[in-house]
Structures are given as structure tokens and as C-alpha cells.
N, C-alpha and C positions, 0 to 999 in steps of 0.2 A: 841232779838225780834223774835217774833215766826210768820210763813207763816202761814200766812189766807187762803192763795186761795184754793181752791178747787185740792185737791190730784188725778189726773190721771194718770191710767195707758193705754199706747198704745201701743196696739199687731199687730205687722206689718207684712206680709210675707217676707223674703230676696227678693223672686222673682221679688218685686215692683219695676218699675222704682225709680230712685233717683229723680226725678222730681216730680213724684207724691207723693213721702213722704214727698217731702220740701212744694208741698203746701199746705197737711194737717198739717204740725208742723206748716205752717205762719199761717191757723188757730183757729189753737187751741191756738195760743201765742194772738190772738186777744179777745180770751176768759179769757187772762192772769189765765191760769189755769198753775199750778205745774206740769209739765209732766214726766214721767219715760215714755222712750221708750222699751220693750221690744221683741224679734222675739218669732215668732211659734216653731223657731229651739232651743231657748235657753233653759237650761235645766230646769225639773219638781222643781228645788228649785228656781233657780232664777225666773221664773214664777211667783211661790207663794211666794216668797220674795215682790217683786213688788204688786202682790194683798193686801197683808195682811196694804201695806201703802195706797193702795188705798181706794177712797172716789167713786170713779165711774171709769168704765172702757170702752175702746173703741177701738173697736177689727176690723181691716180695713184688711182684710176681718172677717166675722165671723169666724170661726174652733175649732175644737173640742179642749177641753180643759178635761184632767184628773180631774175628783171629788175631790181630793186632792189640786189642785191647785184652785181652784172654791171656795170650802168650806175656803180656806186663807184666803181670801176675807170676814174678819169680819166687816169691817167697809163699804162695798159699797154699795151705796144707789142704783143704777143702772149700769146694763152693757149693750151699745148702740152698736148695730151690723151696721157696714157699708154694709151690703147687703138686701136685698130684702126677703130672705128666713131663716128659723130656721133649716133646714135640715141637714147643717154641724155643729151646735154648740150643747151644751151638758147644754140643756135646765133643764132634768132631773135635775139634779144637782144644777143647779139654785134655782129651784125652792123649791131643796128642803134644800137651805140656803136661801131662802126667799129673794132672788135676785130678781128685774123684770128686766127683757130683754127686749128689743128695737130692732127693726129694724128699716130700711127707706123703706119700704115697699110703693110702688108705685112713687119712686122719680124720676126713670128712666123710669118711665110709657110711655112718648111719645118719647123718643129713641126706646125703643121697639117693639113700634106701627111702628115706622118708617121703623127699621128693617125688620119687618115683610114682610110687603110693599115691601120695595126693596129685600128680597129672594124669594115672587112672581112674583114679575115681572123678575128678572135673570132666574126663573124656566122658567117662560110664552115665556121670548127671546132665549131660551135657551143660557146662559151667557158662564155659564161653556162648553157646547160643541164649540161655536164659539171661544171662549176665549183662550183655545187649541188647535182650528185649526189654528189662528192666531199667537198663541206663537212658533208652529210646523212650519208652511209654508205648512199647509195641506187643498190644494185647490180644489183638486179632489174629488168630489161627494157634494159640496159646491152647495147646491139647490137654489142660488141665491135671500133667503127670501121668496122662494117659502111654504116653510115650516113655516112660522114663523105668528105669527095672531100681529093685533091690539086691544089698548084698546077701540077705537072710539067705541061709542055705547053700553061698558059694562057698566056693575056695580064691582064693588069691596068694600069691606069690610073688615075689622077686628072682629072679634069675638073675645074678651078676657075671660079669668076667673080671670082677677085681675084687678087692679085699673086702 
């Protein structure tokens, strides 16, 4: 009997916690999709080994991939970037196997926002200078929050150029 499911291949970095690959393979096993795991570090055949079975592919992070190993890729209907950006992946190439690429482009949208927020406000409290005086025992010339403003009464804002 022959596997119906949907042929993926998943491009992992070594560097990933083992935590966060196990809760991408629970799921992707939710999607009961056929998975090959493959790394960024494994070699230019094995790479295209794995492509050439694939049906789609899902690359957690995005990164660059050799033309060679892209174009193996005869039968993928789509390759889904787990990041936000096309800047590390080798779209060229894609595209010009008639691949469409995917991103999750704005999923971490309000982590971001959020971020933002709290490296202003560490700037505004000065975080990082206290934060080493603290960690030192460095108490001399310590202006007693003399130095230091509040938000009462401001505005703040985010300005983004993305989602």
C-alpha cells in the first residue's frame, strides 16, 4: 500500500533547542504529513535527496540553499519559510523552478511591538547603566533617580513599516 500523505521535507538548524524541534515535529505529526527531517549542515546531496521526495517543504528558519539543491525539488508545490523575512533564503532560485515561497510574515507582529516598548523604556530608565551598577556594587555617583524621567504625562508610540 502506498503513502498518500503529503511528502515533507523539514530543514532544521542544529543550533535549535531540542524542545523547540519536538514541538514542531508534534505539529507537523498533527497535520499527519510524511516528514524527512533534514539540517542546514547536512551535505549538498543529502539536501537534494530529501527535496527531490518532497511535495512541500518547510524550512524553520529560512537560509540559503544552493540552486542545485532547490532545483531537486521537482515535484514541490510550495516551500514555507518559518520566518518573517526572504533576505536569508535563495528566492532566485525558487523562483526560477517555479517554486512559490511562503513566509509567516507578521505572526510575531505583537511580540515585536512589544519588544520595542520594553528597549524604550530600558533606554528611557537607563536599564543597562543601572543594571551594571547593580551587578558591580557600583554606588558612587548613583544620582539617586535624580537622573531618571517618568512616563506620567507622555505619549509613546510605535511606528512600524510591517504588519
Amino acid at each position: 500500500m502506498s503513502d498518500s500523505r503529503l511528502k515533507l521535507v523539514y530543514f532544521f538548524e542544529n543550533r535549535h533547542p531540542p524542545e523547540l524541534r519536538s514541538l514542531i515535529r508534534e505539529w507537523l505529526a498533527k497535520e499527519d504529513f510524511s516528514v524527512e527531517e533534514v539540517s542546514y549542515a547536512d551535505s549538498k546531496s543529502t539536501q537534494a535527496a530529501a527535496m527531490k521526495q518532497a511535495e512541500a517543504a518547510f524550512f524553520a528558519p529560512g537560509r540559503y540553499l544552493e540552486d542545485d539543491v532547490i532545483h531537486a525539488g521537482k515535484s514541490l508545490r510550495l516551500m514555507q519559510l518559518w520566518s518573517s523575512g526572504f533576505d536569508k533564503f535563495n528566492v532566485c532560485a525558487a523562483t526560477r523552478a517555479g517554486i512559490p515561497v511562503a513566509n509567516n510574515g507578521g505572526a510575531n507582529r505583537i511580540a515585536v511591538a512589544e519588544h520595542a516598548i520594553m528597549l524604550m523604556l530600558a533606554v528611557f530608565k537607563k536599564l543597562p547603566e543601572y543594571h551594571d551598577r547593580a551587578l558591580k556594587g557600583r554606588w558612587a555617583g548613583n544620582k539617586h533617580g535624580m537622573d531618571l524621567y517618568t512616563l506620567h504625562g507622555k505619549t509613546l508610540g510605535v511606528i512600524g513599516l510591517g504588519a
